[in-house]
C-alpha positions as CSV (number, residue, x, y, z in Angstrom):
1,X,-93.1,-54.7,-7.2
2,X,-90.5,-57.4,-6.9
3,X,-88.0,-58.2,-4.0
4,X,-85.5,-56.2,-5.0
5,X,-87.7,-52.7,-5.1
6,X,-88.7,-53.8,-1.5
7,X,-85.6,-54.4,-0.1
8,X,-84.6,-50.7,-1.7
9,X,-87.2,-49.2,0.1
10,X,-86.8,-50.8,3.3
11,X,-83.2,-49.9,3.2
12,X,-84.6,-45.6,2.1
13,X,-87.3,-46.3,5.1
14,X,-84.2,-47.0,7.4
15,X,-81.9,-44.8,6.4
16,X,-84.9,-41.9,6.8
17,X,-85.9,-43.0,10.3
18,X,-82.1,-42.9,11.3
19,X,-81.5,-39.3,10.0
20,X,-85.0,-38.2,11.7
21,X,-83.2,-40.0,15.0
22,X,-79.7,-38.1,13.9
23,X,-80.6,-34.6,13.3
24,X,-81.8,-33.3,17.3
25,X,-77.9,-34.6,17.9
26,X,-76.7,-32.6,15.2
27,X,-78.5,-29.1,16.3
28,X,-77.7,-30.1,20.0
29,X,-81.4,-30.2,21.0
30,X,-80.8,-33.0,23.3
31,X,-79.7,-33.0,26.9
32,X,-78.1,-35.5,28.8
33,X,-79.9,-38.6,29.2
34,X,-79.5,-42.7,30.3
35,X,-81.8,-43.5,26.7
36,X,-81.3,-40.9,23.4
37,X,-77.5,-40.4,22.5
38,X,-73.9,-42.0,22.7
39,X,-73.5,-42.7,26.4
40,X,-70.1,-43.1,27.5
41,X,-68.5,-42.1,30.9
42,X,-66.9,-38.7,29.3
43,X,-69.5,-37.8,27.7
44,X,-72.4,-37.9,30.6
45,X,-69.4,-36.1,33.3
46,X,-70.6,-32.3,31.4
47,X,-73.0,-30.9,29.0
48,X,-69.9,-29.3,26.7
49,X,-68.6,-33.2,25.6
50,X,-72.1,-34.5,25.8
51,X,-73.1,-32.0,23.1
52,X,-69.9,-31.9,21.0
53,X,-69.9,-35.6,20.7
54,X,-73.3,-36.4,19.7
55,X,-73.3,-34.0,17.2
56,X,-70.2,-35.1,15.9
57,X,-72.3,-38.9,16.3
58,X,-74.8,-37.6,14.5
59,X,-73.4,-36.2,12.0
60,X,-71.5,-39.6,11.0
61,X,-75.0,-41.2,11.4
62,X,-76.7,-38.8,8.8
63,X,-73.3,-39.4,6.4
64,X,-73.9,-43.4,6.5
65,X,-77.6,-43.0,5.9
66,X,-76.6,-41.3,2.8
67,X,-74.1,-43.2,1.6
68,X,-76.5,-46.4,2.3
69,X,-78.8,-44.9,0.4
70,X,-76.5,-44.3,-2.3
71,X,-75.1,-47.6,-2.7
72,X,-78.8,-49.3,-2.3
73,X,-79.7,-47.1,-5.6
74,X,-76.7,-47.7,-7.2
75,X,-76.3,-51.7,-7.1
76,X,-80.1,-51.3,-7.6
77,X,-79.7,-49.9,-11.0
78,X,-76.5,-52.1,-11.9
79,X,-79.3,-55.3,-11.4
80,X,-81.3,-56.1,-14.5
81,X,-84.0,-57.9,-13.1
């Protein structure tokens, strides 16, 4: 396994732990709190923002994984090492 094929995982092992993070916000499984979600102001005055905008937050998180992922495999296969 050479650096490459390690930094490719690492970067599949992230992106996985982030979606695993991401998808409670998504189903709106997680109540307000000071530690797990976007914290702003608005969002932590009522459970109807809170909600709305952390699943929009996680939905852009699980997008980015993705598309990390994505690019990770694809300059991974443009290398010829």
């Amino acid at each position: 396994m050479n650096i490459l094929d390690k930094i490719l995982l690492t970067i599949i092992g992230r992106s996985a732990a982030i979606i695993l993070v991401a998808v409670p916000l998504v189903l709106r499984k997680i109540p307000r709190n000071n530690v797990y979600g976007l914290r702003t102001r608005a969002n932590m005055s009522n459970d109807v923002t809170w909600y709305s905008a952390n699943a929009h937050f996680g939905r852009g998180l699980i997008v980015w994984s993705l598309v990390d992922c994505g690019l990770a495999l694809g300059l991974r296969g443009l290398c010829s090492c």
